[in-house]
BAFIRO-846703 format. One line per 3 residues: number of its first residue (from 1); for each residue x negated, y, z of N, C-alpha, C. Coordinates in steps of 0.001 Angstrom, whole numbers, plus 524288, in hexadecimal, padded with zeros to 5 digits. Layout:
% BAFIRO-846703
NUM = X,Y,Z,X,Y,Z,X,Y,Z  ...
% end
This chain:
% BAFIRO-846703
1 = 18007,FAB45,971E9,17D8D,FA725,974DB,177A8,FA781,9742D  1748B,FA56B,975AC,16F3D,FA466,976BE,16C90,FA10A,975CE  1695D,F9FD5,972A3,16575,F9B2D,97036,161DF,F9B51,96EB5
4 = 15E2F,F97F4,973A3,15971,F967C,971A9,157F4,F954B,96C9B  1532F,F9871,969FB,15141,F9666,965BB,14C40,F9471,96509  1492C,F8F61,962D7,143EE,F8F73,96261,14369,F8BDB,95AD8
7 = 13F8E,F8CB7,95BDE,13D6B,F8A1B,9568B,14047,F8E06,95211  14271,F8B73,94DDB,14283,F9209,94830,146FB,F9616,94C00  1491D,F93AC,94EA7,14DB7,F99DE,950AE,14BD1,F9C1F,95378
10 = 146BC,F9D29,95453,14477,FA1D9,95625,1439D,FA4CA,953C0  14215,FA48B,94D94,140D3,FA61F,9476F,1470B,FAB7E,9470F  145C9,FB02D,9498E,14BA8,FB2D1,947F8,14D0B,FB5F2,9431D
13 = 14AA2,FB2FB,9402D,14B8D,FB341,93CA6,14F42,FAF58,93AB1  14F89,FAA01,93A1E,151E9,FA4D0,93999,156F5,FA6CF,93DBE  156AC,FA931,941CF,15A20,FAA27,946F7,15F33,FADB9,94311
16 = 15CD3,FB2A7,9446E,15F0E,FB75D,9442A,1611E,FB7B5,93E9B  15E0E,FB5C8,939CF,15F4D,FB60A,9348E,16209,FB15B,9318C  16121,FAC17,93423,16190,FA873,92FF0,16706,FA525,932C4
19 = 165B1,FA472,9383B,16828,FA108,93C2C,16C7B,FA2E8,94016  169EE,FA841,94126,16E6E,FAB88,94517,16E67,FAE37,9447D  17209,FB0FC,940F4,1706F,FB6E3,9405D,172F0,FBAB2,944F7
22 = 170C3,FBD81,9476F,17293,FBF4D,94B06,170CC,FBF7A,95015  16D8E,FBB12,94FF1,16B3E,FB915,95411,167BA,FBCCF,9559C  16677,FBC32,95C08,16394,FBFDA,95FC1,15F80,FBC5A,96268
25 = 15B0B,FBC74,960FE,15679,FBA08,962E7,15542,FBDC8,9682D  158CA,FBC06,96DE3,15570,FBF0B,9735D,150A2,FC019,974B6  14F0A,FBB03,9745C,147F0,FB9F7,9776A,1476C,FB420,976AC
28 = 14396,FB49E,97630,14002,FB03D,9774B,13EA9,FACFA,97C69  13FA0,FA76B,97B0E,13E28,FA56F,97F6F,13D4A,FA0DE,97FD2  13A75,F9CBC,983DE,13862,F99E8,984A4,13BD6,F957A,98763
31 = 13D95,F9159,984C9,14152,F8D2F,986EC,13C04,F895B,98AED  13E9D,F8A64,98FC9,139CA,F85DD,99336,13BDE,F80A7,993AB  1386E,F7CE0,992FC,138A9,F7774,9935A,13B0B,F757A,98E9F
34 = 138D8,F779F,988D7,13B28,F74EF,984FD,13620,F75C0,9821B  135C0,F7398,97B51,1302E,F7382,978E0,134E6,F7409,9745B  13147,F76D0,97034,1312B,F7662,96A34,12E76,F714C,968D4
37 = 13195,F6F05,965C2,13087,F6ACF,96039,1307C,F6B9B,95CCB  130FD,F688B,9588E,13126,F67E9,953D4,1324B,F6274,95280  138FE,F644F,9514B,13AAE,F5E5A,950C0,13DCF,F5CD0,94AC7
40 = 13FB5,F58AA,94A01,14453,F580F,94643,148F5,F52CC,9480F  14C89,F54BB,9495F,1513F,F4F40,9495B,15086,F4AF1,9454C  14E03,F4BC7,941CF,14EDC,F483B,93D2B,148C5,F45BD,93C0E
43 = 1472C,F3FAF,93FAC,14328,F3EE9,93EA9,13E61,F3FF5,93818  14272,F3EA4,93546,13F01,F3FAC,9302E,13FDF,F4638,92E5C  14030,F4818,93052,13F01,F4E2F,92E09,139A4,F4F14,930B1
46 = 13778,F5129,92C63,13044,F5327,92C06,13130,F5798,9306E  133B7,F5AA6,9307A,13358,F5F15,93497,13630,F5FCF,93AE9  1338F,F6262,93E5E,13686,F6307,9425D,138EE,F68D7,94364
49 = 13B5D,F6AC7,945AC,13E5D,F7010,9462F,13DF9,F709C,94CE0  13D2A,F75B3,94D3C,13DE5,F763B,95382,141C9,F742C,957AF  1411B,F7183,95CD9,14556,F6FDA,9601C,14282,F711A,9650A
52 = 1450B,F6F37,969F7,1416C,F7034,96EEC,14186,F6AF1,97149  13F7B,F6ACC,973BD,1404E,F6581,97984,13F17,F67C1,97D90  1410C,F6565,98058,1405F,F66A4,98856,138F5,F643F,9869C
55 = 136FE,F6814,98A81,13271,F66FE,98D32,131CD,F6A30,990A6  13008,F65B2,9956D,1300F,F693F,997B9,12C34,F6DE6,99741  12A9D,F722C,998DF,12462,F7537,99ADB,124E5,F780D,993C2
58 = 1279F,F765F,99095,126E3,F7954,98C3C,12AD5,F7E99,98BFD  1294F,F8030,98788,12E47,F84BA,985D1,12EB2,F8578,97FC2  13317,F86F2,97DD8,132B3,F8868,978DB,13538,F8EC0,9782A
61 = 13227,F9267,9760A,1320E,F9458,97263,13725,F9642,9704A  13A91,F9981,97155,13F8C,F9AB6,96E95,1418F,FA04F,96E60  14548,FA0FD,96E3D,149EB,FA54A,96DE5,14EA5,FA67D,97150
64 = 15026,FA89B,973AA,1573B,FA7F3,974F8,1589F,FAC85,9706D  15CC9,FAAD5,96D4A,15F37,FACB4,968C2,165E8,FAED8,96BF4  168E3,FB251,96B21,16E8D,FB228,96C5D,16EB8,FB1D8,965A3
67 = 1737A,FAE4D,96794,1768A,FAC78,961B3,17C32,FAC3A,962EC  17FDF,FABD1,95F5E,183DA,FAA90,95EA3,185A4,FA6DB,95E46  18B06,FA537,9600C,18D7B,FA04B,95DC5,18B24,F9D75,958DE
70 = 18CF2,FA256,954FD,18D21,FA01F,94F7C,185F7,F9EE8,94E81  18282,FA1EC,95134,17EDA,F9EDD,95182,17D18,F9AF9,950F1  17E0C,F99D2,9567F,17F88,F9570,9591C,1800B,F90E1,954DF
73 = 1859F,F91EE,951DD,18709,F8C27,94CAB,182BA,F8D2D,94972  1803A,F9220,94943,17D30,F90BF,943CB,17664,F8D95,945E2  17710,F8CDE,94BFA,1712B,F8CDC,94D6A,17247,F8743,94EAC
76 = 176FB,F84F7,9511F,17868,F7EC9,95053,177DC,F7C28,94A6A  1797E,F7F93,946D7,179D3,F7CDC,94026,172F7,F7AF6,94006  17026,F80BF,93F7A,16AC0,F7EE0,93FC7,165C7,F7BC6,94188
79 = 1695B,F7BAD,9473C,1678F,F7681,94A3D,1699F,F728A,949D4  16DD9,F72A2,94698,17127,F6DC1,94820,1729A,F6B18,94AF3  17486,F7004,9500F,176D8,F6CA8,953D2,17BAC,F69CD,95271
82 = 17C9F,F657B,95531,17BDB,F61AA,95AC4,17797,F6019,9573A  1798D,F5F0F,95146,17506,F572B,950E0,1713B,F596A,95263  16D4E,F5CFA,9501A,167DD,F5C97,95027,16728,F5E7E,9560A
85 = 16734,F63A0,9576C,1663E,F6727,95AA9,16A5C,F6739,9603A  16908,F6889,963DE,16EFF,F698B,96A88,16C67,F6F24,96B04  16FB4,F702A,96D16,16F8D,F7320,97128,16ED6,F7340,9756F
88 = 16A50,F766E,9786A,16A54,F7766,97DE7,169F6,F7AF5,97FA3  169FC,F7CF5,984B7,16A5C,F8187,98740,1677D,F8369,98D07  16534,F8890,98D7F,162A3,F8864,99020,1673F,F8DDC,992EC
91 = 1632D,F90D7,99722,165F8,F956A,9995A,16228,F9881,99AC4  162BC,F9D53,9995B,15DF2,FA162,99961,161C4,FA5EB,99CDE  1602C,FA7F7,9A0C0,161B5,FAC1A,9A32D,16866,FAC27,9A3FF
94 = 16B5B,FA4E3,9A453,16ECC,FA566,9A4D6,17359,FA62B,99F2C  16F6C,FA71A,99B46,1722C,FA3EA,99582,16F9E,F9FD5,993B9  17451,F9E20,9917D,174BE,F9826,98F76,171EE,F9990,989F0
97 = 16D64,F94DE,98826,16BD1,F963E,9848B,169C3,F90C6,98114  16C5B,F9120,97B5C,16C34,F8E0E,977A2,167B5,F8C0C,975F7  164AF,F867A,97606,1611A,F8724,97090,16306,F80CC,96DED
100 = 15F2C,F8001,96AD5,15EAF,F7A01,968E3,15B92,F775D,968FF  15E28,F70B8,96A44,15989,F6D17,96AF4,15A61,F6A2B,964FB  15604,F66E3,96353,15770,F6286,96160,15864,F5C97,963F0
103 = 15D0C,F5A9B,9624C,15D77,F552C,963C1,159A4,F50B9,963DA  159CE,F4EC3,95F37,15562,F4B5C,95F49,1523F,F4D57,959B0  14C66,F4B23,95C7A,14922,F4E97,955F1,14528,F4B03,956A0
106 = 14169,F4C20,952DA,13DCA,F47A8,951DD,138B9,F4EB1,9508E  1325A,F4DB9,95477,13027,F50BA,95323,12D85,F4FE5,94DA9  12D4E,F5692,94C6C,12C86,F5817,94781,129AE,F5DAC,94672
109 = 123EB,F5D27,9436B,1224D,F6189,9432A,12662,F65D9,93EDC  126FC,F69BB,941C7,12A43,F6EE4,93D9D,12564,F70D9,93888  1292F,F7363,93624,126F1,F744B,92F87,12487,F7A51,931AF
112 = 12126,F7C11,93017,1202F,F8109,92F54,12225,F8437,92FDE  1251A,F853F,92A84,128F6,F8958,92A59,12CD7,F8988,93007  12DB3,F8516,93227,131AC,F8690,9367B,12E93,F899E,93B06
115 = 128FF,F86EC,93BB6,12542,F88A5,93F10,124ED,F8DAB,93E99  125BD,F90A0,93A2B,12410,F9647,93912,12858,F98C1,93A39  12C25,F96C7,93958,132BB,F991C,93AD0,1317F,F9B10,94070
118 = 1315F,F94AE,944A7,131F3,F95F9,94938,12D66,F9A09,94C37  12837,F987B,9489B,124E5,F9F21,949D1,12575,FA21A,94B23  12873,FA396,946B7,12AF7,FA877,944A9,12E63,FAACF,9491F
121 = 13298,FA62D,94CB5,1360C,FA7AE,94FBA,13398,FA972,95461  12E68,FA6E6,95798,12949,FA709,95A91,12921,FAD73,95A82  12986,FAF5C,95690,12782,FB685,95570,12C01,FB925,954AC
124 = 12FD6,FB689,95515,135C1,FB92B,9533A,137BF,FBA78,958E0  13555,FB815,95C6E,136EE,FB5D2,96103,132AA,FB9A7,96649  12E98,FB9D4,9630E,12932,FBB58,965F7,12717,FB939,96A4E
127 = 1288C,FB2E0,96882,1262E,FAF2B,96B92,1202E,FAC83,96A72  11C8B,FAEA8,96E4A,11714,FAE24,96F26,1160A,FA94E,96B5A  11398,FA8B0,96660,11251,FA48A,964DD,10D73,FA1AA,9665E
130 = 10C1A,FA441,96ADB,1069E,FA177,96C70,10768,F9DF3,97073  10BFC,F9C85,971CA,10E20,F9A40,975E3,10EFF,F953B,9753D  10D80,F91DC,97092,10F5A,F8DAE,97042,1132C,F8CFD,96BDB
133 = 1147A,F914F,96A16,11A08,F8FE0,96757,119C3,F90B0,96126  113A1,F9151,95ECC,1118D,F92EF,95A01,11105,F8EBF,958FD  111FF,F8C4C,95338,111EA,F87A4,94FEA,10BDF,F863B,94CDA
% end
């Protein structure tokens, strides 16, 4: 199957080594009419973690990954889908394609270290960091 990635699962390292092993990072690409955040479900947590929202005229920054089923359960555990995180779906050239939203979140600046993760995925990815998408 096929899934969008943005924020640390662009990092294929976290992908390919920690999270999916196996996994096939295609290309890179640009989700239209959505934005990167930095959010947290849990008003009192100090930090936020990457999510998207519809906007319109924006884009974010991502991946299409093929993954597996078993993926798949291990990339719901981490998001914690349903509570935290859904699922939605877009269609690229006629495939159906996976990513994640968050439900409800409260904004939140991210820690560093995550900032450097998702960098990291920015160059893993060889997505132009002059574009807007550098922290």
């Amino acid at each position: 199957m096929l899934y969008f990635a943005y924020g640390s699962n662009l990092n294929h390292h976290q992908m390919k080594n920690i999270r999916c092993f196996g996994s096939k990072c295609i290309k890179s690409f640009f989700l239209k009419n959505y934005k990167l955040i930095f959010c947290h479900p849990n008003k009192l947590n100090k930090f936020g973690y990457g999510n998207i929202m519809k906007k319109k005229g924006s884009k974010v920054a991502g991946a299409i990954w093929d993954i597996t089923k078993e993926h798949e359960k291990i990339l719901d555990s981490y998001e914690q889908f349903p509570d935290i995180y859904k699922k939605e779906y877009f269609y690229l050239d006629g495939k159906k394609i996976m990513f994640y939203i968050m439900k409800e979140y409260f904004i939140k600046d991210p820690p560093k270290s995550y900032v450097d993760v998702i960098n990291d995925g920015y160059k893993d990815c060889n997505i132009d960091l002059r574009i807007n998408y550098r922290f």
